[in-house]
N, C-alpha and C positions, 0 to 999 in steps of 0.2 A: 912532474906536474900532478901526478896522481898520490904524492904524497903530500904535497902542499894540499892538496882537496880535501885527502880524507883529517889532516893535521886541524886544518880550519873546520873541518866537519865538527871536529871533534872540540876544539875549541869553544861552538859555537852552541852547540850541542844542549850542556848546560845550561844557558843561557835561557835556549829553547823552552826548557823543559821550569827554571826556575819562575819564567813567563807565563808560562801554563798555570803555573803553580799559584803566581798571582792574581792571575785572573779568575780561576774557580774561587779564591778565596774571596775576590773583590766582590762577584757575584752571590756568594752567601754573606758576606757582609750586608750589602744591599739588602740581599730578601729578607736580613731578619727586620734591620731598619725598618721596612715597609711592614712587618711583621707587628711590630712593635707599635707603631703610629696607628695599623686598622684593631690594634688592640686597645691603645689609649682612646681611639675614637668611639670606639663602643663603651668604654668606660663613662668617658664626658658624656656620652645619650643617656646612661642610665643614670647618673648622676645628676641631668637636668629634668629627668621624668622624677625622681626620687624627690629632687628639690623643690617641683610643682607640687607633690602628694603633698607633701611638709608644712609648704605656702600656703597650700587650699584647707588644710587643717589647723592652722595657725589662725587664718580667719574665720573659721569656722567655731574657735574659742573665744576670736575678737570679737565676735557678735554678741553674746555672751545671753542675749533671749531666745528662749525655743522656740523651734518650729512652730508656729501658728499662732504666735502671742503667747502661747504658755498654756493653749489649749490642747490638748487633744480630739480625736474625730467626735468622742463620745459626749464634747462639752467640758470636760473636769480639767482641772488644774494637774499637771502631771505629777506625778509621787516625787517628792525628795530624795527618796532612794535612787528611781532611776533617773533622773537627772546627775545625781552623783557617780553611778555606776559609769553614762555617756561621758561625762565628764572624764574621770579615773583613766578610760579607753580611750580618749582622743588624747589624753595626756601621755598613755604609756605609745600610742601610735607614732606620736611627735617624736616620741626618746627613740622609738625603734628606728625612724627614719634618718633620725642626726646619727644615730651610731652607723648606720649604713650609708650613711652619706660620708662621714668621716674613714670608713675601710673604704670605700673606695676611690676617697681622693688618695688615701694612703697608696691603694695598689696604682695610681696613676703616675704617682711620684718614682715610684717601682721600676714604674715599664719607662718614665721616662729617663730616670737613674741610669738604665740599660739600653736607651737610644743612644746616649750621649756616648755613653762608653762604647759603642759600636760604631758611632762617628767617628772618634776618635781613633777606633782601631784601622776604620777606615782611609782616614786623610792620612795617617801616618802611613799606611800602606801603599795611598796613591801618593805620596811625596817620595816615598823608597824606591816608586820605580820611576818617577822622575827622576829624580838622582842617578839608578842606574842608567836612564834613558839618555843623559845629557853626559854619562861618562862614556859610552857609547861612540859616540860623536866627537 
């Protein structure tokens, strides 16, 4: 009797241990999953504040008259120059925002690139121990 026990101990044993195995794994799967998704989420906020900046400077050149009619505090008509210079800066602002708007939908693409593939490393892993669950049985 005590050899059938330790026989089956030992059979079973493995089994124990390759369960273990996938369970730690399933659980770092997960957390990176979750890892990934509270990473893309902060991407899309920064990327919807970035895309406001852009919006609100975008009209800000749709308006296309200055501040106070064209006036200054002082009365005078404002210099051509600096009118130009504002201009030049709310143009290079714009460029700065679409390039930074475009790396970071890039890195969203990234992380989400690397959800997928961690889903997938997942479902295959809970369908492996389905499978060995149901030969089990």
């Amino acid at each position: 009797m005590k050899r059938l026990f330790f026989g089956l101990l030992l059979f079973l044993l493995p089994a124990f241990a390759v369960a273990a195995d996938n369970e730690k794994q399933l659980f770092e799967l997960e957390s990176a999953i979750t890892q990934r998704q509270q990473e893309q989420q902060t991407l899309f906020q920064q990327f919807q504040m970035l895309q406001e900046l852009r919006r609100h400077e975008i009209a800000q050149d749709d308006q296309a008259a200055p501040v106070g009619s064209g006036l200054t505090l002082s009365g005078e008509a404002p210099k051509y120059e600096d009118l130009a210079r504002q201009r030049k800066d709310r143009v290079e602002r714009i460029q700065r925002y679409t390039n930074e708007l475009n790396e970071l939908y890039a890195r969203y693409q990234e992380m989400e690139n690397e959800r997928q593939t961690l889903i997938e490393q997942l479902n295959g892993l809970k369908s492996g121990e389905d499978n060995l669950m149901e030969r089990k049985k």
